[in-house]
C-alpha positions as CSV (number, residue, x, y, z in Angstrom):
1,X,11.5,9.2,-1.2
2,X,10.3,5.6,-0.9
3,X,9.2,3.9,2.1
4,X,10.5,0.5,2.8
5,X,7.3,0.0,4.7
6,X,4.8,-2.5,3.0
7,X,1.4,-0.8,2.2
8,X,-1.0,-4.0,2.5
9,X,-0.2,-4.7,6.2
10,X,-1.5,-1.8,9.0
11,X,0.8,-0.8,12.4
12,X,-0.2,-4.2,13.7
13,X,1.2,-6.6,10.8
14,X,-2.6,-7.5,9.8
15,X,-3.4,-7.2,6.4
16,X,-5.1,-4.6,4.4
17,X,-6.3,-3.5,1.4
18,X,-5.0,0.1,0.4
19,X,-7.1,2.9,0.2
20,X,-7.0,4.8,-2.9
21,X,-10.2,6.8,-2.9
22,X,-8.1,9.9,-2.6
23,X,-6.2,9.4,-5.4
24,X,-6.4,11.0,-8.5
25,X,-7.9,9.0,-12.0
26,X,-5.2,8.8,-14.4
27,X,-4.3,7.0,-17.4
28,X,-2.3,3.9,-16.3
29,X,-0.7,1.2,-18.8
30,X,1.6,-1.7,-17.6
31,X,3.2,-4.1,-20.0
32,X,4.9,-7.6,-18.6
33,X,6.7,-10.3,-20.5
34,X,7.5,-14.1,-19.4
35,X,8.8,-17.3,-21.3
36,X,8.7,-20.4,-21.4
37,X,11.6,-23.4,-22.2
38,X,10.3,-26.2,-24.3
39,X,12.1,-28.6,-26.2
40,X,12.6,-28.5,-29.7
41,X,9.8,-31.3,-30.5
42,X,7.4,-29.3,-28.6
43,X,8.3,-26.3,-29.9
44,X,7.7,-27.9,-34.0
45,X,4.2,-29.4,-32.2
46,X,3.2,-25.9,-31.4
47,X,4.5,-24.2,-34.7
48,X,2.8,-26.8,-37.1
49,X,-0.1,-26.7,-34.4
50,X,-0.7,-30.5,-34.4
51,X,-0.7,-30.6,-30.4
52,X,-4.0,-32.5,-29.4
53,X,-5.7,-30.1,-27.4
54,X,-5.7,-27.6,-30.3
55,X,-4.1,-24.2,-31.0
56,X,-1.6,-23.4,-28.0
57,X,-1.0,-19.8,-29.0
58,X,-5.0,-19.0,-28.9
59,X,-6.0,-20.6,-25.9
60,X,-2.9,-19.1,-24.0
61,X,-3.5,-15.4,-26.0
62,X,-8.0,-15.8,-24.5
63,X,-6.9,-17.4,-21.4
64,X,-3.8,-14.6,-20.7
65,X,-6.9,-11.9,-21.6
66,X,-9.4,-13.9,-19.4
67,X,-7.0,-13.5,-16.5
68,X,-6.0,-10.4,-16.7
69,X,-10.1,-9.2,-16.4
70,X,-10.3,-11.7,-13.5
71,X,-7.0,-10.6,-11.3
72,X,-8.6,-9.1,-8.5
73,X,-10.5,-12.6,-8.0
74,X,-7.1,-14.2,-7.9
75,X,-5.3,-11.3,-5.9
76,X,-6.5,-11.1,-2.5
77,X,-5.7,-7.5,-2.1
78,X,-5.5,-6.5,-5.9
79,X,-8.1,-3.9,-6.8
80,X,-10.9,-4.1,-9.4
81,X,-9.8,-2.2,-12.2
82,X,-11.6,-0.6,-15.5
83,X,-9.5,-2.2,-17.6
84,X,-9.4,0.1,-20.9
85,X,-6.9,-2.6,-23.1
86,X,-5.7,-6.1,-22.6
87,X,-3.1,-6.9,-25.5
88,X,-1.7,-10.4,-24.7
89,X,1.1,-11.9,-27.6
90,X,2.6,-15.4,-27.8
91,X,5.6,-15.8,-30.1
92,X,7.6,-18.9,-30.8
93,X,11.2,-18.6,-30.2
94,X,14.1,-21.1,-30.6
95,X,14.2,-22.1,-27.0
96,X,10.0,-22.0,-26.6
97,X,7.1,-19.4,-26.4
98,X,7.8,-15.5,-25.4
99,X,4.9,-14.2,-23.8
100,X,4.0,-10.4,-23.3
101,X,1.1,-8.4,-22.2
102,X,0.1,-4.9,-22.2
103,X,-2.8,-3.7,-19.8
104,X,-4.2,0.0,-20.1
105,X,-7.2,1.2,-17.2
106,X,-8.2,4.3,-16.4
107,X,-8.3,4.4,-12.5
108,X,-6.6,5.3,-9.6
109,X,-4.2,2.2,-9.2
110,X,-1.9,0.7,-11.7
111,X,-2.5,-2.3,-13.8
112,X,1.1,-4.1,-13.1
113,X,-1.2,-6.9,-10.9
114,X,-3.7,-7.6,-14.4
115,X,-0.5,-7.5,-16.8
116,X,1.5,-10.0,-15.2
117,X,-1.6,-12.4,-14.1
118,X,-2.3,-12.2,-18.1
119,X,1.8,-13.5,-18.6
120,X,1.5,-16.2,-15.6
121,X,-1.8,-17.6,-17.1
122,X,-0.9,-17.6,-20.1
123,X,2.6,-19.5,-19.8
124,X,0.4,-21.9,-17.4
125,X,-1.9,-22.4,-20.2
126,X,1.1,-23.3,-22.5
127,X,2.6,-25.6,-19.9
128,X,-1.3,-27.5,-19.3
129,X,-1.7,-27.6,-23.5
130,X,2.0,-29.0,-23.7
131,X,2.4,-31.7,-20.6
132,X,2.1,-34.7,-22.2
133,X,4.7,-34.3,-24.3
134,X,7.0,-32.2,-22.7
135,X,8.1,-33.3,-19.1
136,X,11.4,-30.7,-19.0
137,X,9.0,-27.3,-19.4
138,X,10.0,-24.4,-17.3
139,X,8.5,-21.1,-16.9
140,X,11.2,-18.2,-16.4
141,X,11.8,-14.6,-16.5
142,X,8.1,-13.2,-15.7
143,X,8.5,-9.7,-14.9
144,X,7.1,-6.2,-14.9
145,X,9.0,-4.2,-17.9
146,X,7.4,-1.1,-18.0
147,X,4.4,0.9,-16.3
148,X,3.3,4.5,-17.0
149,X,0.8,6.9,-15.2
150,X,-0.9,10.0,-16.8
151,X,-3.4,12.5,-15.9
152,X,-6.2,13.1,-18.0
């Protein structure tokens, strides 16, 4: 049964980090996706890569894996984690860039915090690459698709 109570605040409403020392080490992979509405100019600026900053897909791609190693520096209450696999992908659609991320660790917490911090930063790092000539971006539909916990 799940408790409706929130696990990063103790009896007194203050905030905490959870303990998970007594939890077992498993095999944890979470994957997350996001996108990102550009208009169709941007969108050809991206695909023929001739934006000025450079290559939009690889600096989101090293940035979304750069921020998925750096989450609990970001996360106030977010673990460190031994992150095992950071798989970030950026693909052109006809509306703008689809984003998804797949984080594996081996600990005992899950990873959903690292896979959609890789999404986030990496849509962000679109929208930076892309601002001067796209005013109408908008970042939508980031969310946790799918997480899975095994024991070793």
């Amino acid at each position: 049964m799940e408790s409706n109570k929130l696990s990063h605040t103790n009896d007194d409403g203050m905030v905490k980090m959870v303990d998970v020392g007594e939890k077992d080490v498993s095999i944890r992979m979470a994957r997350a996706k996001g996108h990102i509405t550009l208009r169709q100019e941007t969108i050809d600026l991206i695909i023929e890569n001739n934006l000025k900053k450079g290559s939009v897909l690889s600096c989101a791609q090293i940035a979304g894996i750069m921020a998925a190693k750096r989450c609990s520096e970001l996360i106030p209450l977010c673990h460190q984690l031994m992150l095992t696999k950071i798989d970030v992908s950026l693909n052109v659609d006809n509306t703008g860039v689809y984003v998804e991320s797949v984080v594996g660790c081996t600990g005992q917490t899950g990873a959903e915090m690292e896979a959609l911090t890789a999404v986030s930063v990496a849509l962000l790092t679109v929208y930076d690459m892309c601002k001067a000539v796209d005013k109408s971006m908008v970042i939508d539909n980031t969310e946790l698709i799918e997480k899975r916990k095994q024991l070793p």
